[in-house]
PALO-893290 format. One line per field, with one value per residue (C-alpha): x, y, z negated; residue number from 1. Coordinates in steps of 0.05 Angstrom, whole numbers, plus 5000, padded with zeros to 4 digits. Layout:
BEGIN
east <- [X|...]
north <- [Y|...]
up <- [Z|...]
num <- [NUM|...]
//
This chain:
BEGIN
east <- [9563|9604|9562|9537|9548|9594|9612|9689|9687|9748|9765|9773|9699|9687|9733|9705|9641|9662|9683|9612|9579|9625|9613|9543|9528|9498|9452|9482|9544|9628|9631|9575|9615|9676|9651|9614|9690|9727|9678|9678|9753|9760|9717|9745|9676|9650|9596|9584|9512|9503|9429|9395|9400|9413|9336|9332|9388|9359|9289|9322|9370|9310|9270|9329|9338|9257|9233|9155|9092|9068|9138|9171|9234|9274|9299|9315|9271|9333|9345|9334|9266|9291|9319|9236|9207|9249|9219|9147|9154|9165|9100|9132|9127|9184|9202|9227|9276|9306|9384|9439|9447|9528|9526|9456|9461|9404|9416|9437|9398|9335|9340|9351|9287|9248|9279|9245|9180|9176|9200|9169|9214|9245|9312|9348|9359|9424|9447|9510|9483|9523|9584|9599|9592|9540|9567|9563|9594|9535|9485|9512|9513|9441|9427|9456|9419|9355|9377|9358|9394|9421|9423|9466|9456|9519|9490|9528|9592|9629|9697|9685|9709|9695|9747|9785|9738|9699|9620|9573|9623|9585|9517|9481|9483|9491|9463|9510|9476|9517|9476|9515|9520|9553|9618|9630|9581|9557|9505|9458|9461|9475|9514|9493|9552|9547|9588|9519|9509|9444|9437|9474|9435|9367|9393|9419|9349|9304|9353|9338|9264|9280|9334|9384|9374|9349|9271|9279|9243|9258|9216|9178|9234|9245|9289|9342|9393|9455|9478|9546|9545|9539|9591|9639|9635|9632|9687|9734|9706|9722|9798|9788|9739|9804|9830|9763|9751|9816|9802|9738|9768|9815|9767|9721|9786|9796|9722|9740|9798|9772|9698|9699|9631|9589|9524|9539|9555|9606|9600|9626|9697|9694|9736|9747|9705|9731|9675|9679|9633|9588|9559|9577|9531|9527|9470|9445|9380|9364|9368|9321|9367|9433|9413|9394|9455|9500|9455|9465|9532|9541|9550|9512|9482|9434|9390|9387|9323|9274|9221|9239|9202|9150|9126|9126|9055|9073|9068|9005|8971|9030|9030|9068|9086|9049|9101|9164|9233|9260|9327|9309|9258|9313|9359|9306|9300|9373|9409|9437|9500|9561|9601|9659|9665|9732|9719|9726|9791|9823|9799|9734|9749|9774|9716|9670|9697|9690|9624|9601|9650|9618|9547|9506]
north <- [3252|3200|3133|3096|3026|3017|2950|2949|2910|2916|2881|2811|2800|2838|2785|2729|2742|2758|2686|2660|2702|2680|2605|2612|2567|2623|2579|2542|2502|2495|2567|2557|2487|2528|2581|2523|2502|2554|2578|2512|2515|2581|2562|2490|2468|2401|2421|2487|2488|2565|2594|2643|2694|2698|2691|2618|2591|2608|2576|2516|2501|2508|2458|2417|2412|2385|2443|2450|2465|2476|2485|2534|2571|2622|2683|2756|2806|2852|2833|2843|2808|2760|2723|2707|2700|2642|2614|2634|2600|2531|2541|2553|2605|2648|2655|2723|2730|2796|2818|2834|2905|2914|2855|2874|2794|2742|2745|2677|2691|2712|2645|2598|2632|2623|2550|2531|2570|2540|2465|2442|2493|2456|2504|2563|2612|2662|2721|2748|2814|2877|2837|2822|2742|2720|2679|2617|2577|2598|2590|2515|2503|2514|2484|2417|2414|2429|2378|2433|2446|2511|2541|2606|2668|2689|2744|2808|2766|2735|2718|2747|2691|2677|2654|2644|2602|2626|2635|2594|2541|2531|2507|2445|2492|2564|2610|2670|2730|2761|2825|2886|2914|2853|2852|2807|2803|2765|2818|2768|2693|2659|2602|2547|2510|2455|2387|2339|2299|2287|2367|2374|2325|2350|2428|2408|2370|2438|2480|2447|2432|2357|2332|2281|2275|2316|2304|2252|2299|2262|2313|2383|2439|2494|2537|2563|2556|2603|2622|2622|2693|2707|2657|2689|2747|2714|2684|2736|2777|2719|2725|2800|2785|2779|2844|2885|2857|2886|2951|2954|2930|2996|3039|3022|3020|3105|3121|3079|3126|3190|3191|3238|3268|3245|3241|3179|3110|3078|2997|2948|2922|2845|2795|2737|2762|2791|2835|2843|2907|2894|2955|3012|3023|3084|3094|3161|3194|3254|3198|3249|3302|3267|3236|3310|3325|3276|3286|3361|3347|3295|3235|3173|3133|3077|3055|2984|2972|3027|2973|2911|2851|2837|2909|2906|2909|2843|2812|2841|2776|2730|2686|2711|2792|2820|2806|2864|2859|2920|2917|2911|2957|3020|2997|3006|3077|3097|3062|3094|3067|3102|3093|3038|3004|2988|3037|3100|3142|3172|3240|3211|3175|3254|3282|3237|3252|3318|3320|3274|3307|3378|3350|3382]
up <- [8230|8194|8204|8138|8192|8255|8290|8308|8374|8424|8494|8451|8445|8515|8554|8511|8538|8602|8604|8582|8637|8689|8659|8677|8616|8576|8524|8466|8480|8481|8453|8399|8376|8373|8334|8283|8284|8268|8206|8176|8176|8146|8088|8086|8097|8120|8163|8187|8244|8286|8281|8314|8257|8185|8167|8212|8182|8111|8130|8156|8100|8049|8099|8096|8019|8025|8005|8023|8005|7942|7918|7877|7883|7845|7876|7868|7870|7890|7964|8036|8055|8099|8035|7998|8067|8080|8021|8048|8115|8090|8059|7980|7933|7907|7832|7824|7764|7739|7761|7727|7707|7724|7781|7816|7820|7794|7716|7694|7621|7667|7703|7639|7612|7687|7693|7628|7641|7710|7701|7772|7816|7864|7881|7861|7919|7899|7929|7937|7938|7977|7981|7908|7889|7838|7768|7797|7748|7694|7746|7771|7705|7695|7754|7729|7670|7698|7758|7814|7872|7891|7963|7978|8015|8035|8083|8056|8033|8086|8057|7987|7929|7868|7820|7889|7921|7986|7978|8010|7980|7914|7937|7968|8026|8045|8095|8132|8181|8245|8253|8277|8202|8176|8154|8215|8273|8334|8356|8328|8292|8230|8206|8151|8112|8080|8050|8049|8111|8101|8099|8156|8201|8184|8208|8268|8278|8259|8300|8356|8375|8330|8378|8374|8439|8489|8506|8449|8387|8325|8286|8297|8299|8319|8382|8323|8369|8374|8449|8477|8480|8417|8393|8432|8400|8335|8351|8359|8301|8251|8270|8248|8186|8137|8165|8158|8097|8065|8101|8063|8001|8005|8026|7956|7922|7946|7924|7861|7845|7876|7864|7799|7792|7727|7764|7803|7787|7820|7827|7772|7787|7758|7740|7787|7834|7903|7924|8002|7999|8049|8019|7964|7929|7875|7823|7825|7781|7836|7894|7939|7924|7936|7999|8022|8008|8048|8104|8106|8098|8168|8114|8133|8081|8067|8013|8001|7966|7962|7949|7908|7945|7903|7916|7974|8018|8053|7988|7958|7961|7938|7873|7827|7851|7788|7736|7716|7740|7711|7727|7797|7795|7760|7809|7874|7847|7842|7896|7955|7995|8022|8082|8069|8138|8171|8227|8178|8188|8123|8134|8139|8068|8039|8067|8040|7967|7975|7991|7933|7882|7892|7880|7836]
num <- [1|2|3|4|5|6|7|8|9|10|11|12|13|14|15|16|17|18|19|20|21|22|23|24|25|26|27|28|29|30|31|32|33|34|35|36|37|38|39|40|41|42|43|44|45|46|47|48|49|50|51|52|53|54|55|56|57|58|59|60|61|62|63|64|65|66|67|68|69|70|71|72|73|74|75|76|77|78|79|80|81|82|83|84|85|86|87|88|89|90|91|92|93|94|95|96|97|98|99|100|101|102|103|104|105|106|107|108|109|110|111|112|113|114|115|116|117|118|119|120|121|122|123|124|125|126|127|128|129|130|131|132|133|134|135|136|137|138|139|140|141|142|143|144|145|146|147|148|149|150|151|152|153|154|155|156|157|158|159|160|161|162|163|164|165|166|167|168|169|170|171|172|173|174|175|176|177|178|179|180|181|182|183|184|185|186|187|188|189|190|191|192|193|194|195|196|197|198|199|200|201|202|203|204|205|206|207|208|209|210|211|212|213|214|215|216|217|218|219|220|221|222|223|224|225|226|227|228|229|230|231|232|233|234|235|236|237|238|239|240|241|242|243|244|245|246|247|248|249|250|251|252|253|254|255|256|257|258|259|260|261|262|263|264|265|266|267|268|269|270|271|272|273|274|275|276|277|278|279|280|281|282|283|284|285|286|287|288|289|290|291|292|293|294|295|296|297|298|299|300|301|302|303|304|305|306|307|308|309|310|311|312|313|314|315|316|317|318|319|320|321|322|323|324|325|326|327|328|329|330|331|332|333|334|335|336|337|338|339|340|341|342|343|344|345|346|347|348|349|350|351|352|353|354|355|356|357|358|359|360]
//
């Protein structure tokens, strides 16, 4: 079976945390500040503060912007559900505005029409969905005029850029995820960026049971803390992230030129946009019968949403699910995704075409 997901870890990340064990200092500390460090630095960043996952460090940074409740905020309705439950647990209610039909990315015309219908929402929550970065500049723009501020979730696009600026760049702050299907990981954790202070300071506060100092709780947080395990493993897989991102780059770029077979739909290739390809994701109309397929052929594969997130059963009793996001909705019936991570060998890349070119 090729796997759709693989974490590459080597003896780097197995001596780093070799050293933490030996340490003895296992909780958040030296390795944690490091990693915060480092990933600041790569994204020339002011402030970069390690979570607990990607889903914390979302919650936090919305908490941090003063988001609360009552209070609305825009969203996809074309995402993992981490992304609206962040929204949920500071006691707001996601907006859900339609995506993009080549991007799969929140539709800047969808959100000019939901920023006029909805003039109290208090933040626009975007999503660099699968790897490929959302149009920024027409959604800052928007965001400017309507004077709301815009928090990024960078969770599938570590390193992508657009118009050769990093993601999670753009935003009053932006949210990252370490799980092992990531395009870097830490096992588990997150990471929030951002250049506002005051941002900054109020993280490091709900990260940390209120803190500034210990047994001095400043506020009611919570334990959002990264480890020093983890970090060291995240910090030896953000020296590879360049690296695996390329390899993932090439590896779309082979199905891009290979992939021949009129039945699928290959991802949109855009203009000043690096997409990182956290995922590839094809379009197919026989979904049940092409995933079959794979499958009896040893081909992993994923399918990244079956359910958009209004529809789902979590959110049968949620303000504003009952409305039509069709975009989303065609796109939750047609998606599947195809191994592209750095771990696959070139005969695994042939074999993969193959298989998908001979579907019928």
């Amino acid at each position: 079976m090729i796997p759709h997901a693989k974490p590459l870890l080597g003896k780097e990340e197995e001596d780093r945390v070799l050293e933490v064990l030996r340490s003895g200092m296992l909780a958040a500390g030296s390795y944690v500040q490091e990693f915060e460090e480092q990933f600041k630095s790569y994204h020339d960043c002011r402030y970069a503060i390690a979570t607990s996952s990607g889903t914390t460090a979302l919650h936090v940074s919305l908490a941090a912007l003063g988001i609360g409740a009552g209070d609305k905020v825009i969203t996809t309705p074309f995402s993992f559900i981490a992304t609206a439950n962040a929204i949920l647990f500071t006691g707001a209610t996601p907006v859900f505005v339609d995506i993009d039909p080549v991007s799969y990315n929140l539709s800047p015309t969808q959100l000019h029409s939901a920023l006029q219908d909805n003039p109290e929402v208090k933040a626009i929550l975007v999503v660099h969905l699968f790897g490929l970065p959302a149009d920024m500049d027409e959604i800052l723009e928007l965001a400017a005029k309507y004077q709301v501020p815009v928090l990024e979730d960078c969770a599938q696009a570590h390193g992508a850029t657009y118009r050769g600026r990093k993601v999670g760049t753009f935003g009053k702050a932006a949210a990252f995820s370490f799980y092992p299907t990531k395009n870097i990981t830490s096992g588990e954790g997150g990471m929030v960026l951002t250049n506002d202070p005051a941002v900054e300071e109020k993280v490091r506060l709900l990260v940390n049971h209120g803190q500034r100092q210990r047994y001095h709780h400043d506020l009611v947080g919570y334990n959002f803390r990264m480890t020093n395990i983890h970090a060291a493993i995240g910090l030896e897989q953000l020296k590879k992230l360049d690296l695996y991102n390329q390899r993932r780059i090439d590896n779309a770029k082979f199905y891009n030129n290979n992939i021949v077979n009129s039945q699928v739909e290959k991802p949109a290739c855009l203009p000043d946009k690096e997409h990182v390809y956290h995922q590839y994701t094809l379009k197919v109309k026989d979904r049940d019968a092409f995933a079959a397929y794979l499958a009896n052929n040893h081909i992993g594969y994923g399918i990244h949403y079956p359910l958009i997130i209004p529809a789902q059963p979590a959110y049968r009793n949620i303000p504003g699910c009952l409305g039509t996001w069709q975009v989303a909705a065609d796109l939750a019936n047609t998606c599947i995704s195809i191994p592209v991570h750095p771990a696959l060998a070139p005969n695994d890349l042939t074999t993969i075409v193959e298989v998908i070119n001979t579907f019928r």
